[in-house]
C-alpha atoms as a printed R data frame, in Angstrom:
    type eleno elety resid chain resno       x      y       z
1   ATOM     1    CA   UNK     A     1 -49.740 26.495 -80.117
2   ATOM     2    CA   UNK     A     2 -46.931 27.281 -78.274
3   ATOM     3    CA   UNK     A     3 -46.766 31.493 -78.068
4   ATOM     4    CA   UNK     A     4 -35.373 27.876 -68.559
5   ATOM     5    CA   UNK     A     5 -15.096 23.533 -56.664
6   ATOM     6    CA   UNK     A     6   8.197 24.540 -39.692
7   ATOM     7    CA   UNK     A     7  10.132 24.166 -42.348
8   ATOM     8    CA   UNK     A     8  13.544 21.955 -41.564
9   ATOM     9    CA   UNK     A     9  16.146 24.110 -40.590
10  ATOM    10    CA   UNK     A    10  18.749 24.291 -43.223
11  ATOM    11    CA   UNK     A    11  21.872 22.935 -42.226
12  ATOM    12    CA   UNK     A    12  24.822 25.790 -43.241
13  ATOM    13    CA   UNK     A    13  27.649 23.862 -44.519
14  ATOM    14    CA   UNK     A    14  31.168 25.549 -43.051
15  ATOM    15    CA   UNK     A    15  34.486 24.446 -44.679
16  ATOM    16    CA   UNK     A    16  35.337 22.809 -40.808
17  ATOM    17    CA   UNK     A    17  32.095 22.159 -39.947
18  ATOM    18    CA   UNK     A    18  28.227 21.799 -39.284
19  ATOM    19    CA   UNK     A    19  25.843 24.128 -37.507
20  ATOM    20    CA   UNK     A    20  23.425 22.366 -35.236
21  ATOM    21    CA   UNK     A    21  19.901 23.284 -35.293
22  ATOM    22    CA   UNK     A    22  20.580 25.637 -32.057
23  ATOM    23    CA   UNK     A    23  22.976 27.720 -33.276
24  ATOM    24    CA   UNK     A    24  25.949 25.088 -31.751
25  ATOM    25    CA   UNK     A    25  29.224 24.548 -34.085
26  ATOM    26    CA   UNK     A    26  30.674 21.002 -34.220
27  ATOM    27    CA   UNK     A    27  33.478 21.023 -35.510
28  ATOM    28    CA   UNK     A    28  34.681 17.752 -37.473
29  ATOM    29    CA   UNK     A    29  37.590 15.967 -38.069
30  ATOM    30    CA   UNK     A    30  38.437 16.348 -41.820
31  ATOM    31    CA   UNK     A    31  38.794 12.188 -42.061
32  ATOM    32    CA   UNK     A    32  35.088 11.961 -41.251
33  ATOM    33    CA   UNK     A    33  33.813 15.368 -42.696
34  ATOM    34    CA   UNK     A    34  32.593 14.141 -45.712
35  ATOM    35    CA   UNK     A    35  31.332 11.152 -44.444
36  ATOM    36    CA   UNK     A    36  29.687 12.980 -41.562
37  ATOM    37    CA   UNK     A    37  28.063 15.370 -44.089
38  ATOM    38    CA   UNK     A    38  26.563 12.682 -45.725
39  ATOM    39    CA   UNK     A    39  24.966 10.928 -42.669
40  ATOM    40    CA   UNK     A    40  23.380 14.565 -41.376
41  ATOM    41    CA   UNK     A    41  22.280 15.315 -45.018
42  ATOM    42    CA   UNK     A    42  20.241 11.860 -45.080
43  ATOM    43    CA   UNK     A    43  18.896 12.563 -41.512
44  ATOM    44    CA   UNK     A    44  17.784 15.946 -43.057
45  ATOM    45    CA   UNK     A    45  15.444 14.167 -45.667
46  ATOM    46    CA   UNK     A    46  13.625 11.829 -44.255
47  ATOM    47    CA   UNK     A    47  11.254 14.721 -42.741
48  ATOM    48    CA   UNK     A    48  11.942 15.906 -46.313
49  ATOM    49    CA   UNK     A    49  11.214 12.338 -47.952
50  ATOM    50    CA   UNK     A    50   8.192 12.463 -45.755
51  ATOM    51    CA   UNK     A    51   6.482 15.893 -46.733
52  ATOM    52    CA   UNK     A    52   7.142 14.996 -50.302
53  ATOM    53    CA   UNK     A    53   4.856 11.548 -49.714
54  ATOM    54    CA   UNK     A    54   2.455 13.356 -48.221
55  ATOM    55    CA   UNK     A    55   1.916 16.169 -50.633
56  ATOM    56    CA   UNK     A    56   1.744 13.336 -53.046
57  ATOM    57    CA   UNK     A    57  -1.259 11.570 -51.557
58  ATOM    58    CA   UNK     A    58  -2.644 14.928 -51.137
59  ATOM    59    CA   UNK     A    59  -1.880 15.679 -55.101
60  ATOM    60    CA   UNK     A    60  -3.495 12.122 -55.711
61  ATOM    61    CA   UNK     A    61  -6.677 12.323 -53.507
62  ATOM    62    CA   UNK     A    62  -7.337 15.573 -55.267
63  ATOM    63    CA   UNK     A    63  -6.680 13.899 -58.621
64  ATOM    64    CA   UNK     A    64  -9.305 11.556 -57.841
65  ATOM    65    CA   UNK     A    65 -12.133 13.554 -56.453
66  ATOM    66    CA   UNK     A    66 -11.637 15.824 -59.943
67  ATOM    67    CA   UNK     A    67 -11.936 12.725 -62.265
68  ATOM    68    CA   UNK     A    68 -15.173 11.809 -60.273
69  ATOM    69    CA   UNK     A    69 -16.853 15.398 -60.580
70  ATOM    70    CA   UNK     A    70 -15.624 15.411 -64.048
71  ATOM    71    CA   UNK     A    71 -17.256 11.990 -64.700
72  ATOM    72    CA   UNK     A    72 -20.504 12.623 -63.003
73  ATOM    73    CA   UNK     A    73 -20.559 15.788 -65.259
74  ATOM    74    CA   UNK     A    74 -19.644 14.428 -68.580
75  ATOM    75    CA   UNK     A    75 -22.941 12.546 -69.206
76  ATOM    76    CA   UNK     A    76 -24.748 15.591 -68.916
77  ATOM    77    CA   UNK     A    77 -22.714 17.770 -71.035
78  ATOM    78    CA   UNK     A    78 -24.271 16.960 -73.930
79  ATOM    79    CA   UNK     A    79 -27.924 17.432 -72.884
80  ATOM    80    CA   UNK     A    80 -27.174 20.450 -71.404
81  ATOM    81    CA   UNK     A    81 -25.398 22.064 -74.395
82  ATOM    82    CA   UNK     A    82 -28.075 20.995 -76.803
83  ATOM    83    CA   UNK     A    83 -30.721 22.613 -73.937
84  ATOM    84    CA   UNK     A    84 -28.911 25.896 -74.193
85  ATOM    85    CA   UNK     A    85 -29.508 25.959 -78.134
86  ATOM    86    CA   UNK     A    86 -33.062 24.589 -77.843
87  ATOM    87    CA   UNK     A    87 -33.841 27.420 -75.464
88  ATOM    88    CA   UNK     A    88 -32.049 29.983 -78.059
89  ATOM    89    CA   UNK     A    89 -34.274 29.123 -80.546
90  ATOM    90    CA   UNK     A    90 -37.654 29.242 -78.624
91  ATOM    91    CA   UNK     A    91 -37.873 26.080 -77.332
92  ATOM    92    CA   UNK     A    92 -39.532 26.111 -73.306
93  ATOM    93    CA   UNK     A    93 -38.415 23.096 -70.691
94  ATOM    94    CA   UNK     A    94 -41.299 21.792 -69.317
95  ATOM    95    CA   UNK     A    95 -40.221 19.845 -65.922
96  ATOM    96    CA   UNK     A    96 -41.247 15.856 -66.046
97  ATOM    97    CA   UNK     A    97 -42.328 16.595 -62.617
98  ATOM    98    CA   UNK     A    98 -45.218 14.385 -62.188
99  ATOM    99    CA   UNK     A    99 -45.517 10.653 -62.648
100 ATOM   100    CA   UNK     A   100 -47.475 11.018 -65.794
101 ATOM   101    CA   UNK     A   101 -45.026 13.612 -66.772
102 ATOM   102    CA   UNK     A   102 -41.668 11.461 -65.988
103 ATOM   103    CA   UNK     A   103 -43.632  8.158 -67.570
104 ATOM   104    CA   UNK     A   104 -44.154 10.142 -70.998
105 ATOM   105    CA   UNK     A   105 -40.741 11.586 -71.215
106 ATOM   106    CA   UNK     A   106 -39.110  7.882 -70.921
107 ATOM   107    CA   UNK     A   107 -41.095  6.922 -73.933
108 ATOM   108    CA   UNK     A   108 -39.293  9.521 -76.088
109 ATOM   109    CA   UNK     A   109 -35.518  8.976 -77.260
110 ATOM   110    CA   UNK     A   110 -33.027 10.493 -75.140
111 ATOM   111    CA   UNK     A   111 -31.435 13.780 -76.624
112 ATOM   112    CA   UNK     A   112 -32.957 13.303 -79.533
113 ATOM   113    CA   UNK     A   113 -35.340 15.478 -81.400
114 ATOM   114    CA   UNK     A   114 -38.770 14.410 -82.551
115 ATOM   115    CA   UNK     A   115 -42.296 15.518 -82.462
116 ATOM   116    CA   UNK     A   116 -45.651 14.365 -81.435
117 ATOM   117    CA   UNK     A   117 -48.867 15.452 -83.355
118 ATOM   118    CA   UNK     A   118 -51.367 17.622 -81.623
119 ATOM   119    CA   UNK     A   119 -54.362 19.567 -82.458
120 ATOM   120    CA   UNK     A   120 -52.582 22.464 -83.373
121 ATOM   121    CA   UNK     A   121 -50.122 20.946 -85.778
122 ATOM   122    CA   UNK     A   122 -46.767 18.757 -84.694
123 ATOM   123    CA   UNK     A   123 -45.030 19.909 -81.596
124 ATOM   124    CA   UNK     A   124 -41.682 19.260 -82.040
125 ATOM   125    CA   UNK     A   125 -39.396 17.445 -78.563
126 ATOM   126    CA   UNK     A   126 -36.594 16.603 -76.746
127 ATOM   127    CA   UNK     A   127 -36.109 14.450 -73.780
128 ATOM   128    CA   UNK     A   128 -33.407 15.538 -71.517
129 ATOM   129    CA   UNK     A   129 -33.588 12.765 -68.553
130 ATOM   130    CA   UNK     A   130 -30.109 13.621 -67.317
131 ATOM   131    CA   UNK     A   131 -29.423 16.847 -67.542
132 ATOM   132    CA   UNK     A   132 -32.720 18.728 -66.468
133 ATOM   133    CA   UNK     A   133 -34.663 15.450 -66.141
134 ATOM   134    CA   UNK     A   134 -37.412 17.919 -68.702
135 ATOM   135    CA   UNK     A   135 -38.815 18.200 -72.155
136 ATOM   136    CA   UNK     A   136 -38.062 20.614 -74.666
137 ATOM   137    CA   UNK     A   137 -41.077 21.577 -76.387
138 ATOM   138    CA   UNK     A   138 -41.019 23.821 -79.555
139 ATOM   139    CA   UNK     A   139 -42.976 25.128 -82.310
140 ATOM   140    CA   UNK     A   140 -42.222 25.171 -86.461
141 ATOM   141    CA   UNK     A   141 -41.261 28.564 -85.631
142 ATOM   142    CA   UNK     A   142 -38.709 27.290 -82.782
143 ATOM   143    CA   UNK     A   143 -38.144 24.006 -84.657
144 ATOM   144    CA   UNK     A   144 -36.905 26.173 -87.996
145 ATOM   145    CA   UNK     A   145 -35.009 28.296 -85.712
146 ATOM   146    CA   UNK     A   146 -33.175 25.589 -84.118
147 ATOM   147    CA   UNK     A   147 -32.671 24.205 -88.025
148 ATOM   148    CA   UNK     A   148 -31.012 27.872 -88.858
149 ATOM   149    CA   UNK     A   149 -28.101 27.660 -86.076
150 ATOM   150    CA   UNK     A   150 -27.820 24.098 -86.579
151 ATOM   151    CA   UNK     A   151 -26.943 24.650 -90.184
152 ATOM   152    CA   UNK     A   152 -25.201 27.763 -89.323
153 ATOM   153    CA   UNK     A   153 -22.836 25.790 -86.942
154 ATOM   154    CA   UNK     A   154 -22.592 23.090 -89.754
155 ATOM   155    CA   UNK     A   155 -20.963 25.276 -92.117
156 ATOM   156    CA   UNK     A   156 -18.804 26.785 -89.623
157 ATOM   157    CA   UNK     A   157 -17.618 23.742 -88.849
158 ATOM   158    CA   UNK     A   158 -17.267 22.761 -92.731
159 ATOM   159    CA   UNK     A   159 -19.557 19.776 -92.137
160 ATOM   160    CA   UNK     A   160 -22.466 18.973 -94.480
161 ATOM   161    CA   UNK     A   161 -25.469 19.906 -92.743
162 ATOM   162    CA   UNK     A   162 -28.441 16.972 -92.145
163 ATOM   163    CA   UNK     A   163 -31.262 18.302 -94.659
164 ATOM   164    CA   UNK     A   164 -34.744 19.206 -93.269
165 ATOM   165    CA   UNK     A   165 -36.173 15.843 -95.249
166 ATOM   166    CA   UNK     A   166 -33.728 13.473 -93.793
167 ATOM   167    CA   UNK     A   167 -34.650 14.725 -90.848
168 ATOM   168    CA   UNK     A   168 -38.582 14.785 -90.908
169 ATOM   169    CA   UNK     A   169 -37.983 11.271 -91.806
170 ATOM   170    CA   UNK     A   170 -35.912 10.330 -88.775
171 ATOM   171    CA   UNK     A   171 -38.904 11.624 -86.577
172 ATOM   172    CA   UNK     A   172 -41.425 10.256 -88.907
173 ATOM   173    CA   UNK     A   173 -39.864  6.686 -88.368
174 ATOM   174    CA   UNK     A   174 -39.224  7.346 -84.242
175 ATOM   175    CA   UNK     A   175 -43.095  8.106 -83.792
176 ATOM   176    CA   UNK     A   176 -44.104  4.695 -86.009
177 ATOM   177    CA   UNK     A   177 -42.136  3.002 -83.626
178 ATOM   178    CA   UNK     A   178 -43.534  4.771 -80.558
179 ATOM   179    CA   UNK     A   179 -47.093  3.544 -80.076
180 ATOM   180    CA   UNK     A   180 -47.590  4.892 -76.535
181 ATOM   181    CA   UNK     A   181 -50.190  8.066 -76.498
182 ATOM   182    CA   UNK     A   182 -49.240 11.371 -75.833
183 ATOM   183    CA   UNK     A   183 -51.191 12.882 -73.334
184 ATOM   184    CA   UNK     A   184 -51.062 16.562 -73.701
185 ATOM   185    CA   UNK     A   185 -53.504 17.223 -70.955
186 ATOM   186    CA   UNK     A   186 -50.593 15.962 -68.634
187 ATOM   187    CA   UNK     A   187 -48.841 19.067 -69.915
188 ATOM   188    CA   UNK     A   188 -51.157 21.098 -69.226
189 ATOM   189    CA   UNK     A   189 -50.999 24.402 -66.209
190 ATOM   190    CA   UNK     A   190 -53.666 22.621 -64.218
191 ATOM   191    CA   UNK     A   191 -51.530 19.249 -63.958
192 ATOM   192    CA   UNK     A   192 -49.020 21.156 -62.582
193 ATOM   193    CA   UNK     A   193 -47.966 19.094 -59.027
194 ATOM   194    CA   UNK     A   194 -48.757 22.196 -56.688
195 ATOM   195    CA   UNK     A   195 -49.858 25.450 -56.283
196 ATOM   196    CA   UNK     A   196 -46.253 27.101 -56.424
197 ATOM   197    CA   UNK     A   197 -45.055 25.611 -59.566
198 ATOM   198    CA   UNK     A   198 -44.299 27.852 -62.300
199 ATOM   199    CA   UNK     A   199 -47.085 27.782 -64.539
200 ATOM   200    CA   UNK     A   200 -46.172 27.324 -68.811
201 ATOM   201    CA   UNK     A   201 -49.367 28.370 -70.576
202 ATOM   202    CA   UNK     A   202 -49.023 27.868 -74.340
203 ATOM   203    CA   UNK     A   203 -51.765 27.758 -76.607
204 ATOM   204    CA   UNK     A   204 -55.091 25.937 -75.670
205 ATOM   205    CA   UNK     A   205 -53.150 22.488 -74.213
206 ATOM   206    CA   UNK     A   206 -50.420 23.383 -72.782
């Protein structure tokens, strides 16, 4: 059945004295020199003092606007990594572009795989409302594919991959508790919502 982110001068320190800012000496009594140092030096950073505050709110600000795209990204990291293996292994995105369409793919658990029985045998989905707000749809052929690299990246990882029966169970289970009906009609090229949609024709339904 199924065949997509000027500088403040620097003040020269002499052993009698200071140079001004234009170029002028002034010369210092050696009683106050020190003292006289110190009050020039502090003048010198508060411009200093000042830059430093305001590179810091700049440092913040930025600090803040990267947590927020990083937050309104992480969600969607998931769905879209799990897309990117769905689509290696044959799977096709199908858009939940229509309000039939968007209505069907809320009934299915999110970024989670299951299937749905059809005439043609199960077709096997995943509901990705937050990352391409679509539907994964896939074959036994793309469904064992997806099984091999998910295995595959099991063992790489040293982890015990889930078995194919545990599995068929876990979707078994998810469409006993689903009762709504799948309309595969909605799928279908000639529900597409206009005439410059990209048109997915697989098999006899959709």
């Amino acid at each position: 059945m199924l065949s997509t982110l000027a500088s403040t001068p620097s003040t020269r320190i002499h052993t009698h004295g200071f140079l001004s800012a234009t170029g002028t000496q002034l010369l210092l009594p050696c009683a106050d020199h020190s003292q006289s140092r110190k009050s020039l030096m502090v003048q010198h950073r508060k411009p200093r003092t000042a830059t430093v505050r305001g590179h810091a709110i700049k440092l913040a600000a930025l600090a803040v606007t990267g947590f927020t795209l990083t937050a309104c990204t992480q969600p969607a990291e998931p769905y879209l990594n799990k897309g990117i293996l769905l689509s290696q292994a044959g799977f096709i995105a199908r858009p939940a572009d229509t309000t039939a369409r968007y209505a069907m793919m809320n009934t299915l658990p999110p970024g989670q795989l299951t299937f749905r029985p059809s005439t043609s045998g199960p077709v096997y989905l995943y509901a990705d409302p937050i990352g391409c707000g679509c539907v994964y749809m896939g074959s036994e052929a793309a469904y064992q594919n997806l099984r091999e690299t998910n295995n595959a990246r099991a063992q790489n990882k040293k982890k015990q991959p889930v078995s194919a029966l545990d599995e068929l169970h876990s979707m078994e289970a998810e469409n006993r508790r689903d009762t709504a009906w799948w309309d595969w009609s909605a799928w279908s090229a000639n529900a597409d919502p206009g005439g410059n949609q990209p048109r997915h024709v697989i098999g006899a339904e959709w």
